[in-house]
C-alpha positions, -999 to +999 in steps of 0.1 A: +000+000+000+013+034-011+004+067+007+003+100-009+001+129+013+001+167+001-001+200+017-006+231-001-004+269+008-025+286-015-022+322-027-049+351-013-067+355-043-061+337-074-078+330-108-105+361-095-110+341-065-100+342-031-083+321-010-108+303+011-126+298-026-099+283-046-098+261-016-133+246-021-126+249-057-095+224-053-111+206-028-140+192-053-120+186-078-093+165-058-125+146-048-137+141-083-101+120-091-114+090-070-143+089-090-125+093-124-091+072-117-098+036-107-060+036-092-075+056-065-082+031-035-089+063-010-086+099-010-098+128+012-090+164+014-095+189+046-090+220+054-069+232+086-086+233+123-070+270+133-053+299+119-020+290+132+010+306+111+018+269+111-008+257+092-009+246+058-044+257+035-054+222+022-042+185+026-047+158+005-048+119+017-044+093-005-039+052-008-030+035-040-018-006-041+015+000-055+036+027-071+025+017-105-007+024-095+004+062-081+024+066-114-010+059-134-028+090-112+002+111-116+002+110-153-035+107-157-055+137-177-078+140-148-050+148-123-027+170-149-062+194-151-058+199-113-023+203-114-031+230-143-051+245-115-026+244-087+001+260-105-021+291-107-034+293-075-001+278-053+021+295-031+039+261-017+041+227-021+051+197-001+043+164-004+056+128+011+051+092-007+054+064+014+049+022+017+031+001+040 
């Protein structure tokens, strides 16, 4: 089992939206991958619980069976539109990969 876990900081206003909005924005359509890449075995975004200075805007959760399976949602058109999205409406970026 192969988890995929990102964090985002997201810029104050974006794409003629704001922050909080791109959120929700990025937010449905992370959640519209598990319907649209079988590889997906589980995936849920949330938002922080405070305004800490700490505190990344959105994190991503994900499980896929193998690394094959992670390369397939990687390079998948479904996940390259969101990535289109991100690189507009990003400020940071960190992410961890790891097996179980």
């Amino acid at each position: 089992m192969i988890k995929h876990i990102v964090v985002w900081k997201l810029k104050d206003s974006a794409e003629g939206a704001s922050k909080k909005e791109n959120a929700l924005i990025l937010k449905s359509k992370l959640e519209g991958l598990k319907r649209s890449i079988k590889e997906v075995k589980h995936l849920e975004v949330g938002f922080p619980m405070s305004d800490s200075v700490d505190t990344w805007d959105v994190a991503l959760y994900s499980e896929f069976e193998n690394v094959e399976d992670l390369d397939v949602y990687r390079k998948h058109p479904e996940h390259m539109k969101v990535v289109e999205l991100l690189n507009k409406i990003q400020l940071e970026r960190r992410l961890v990969d790891y097996q179980v």
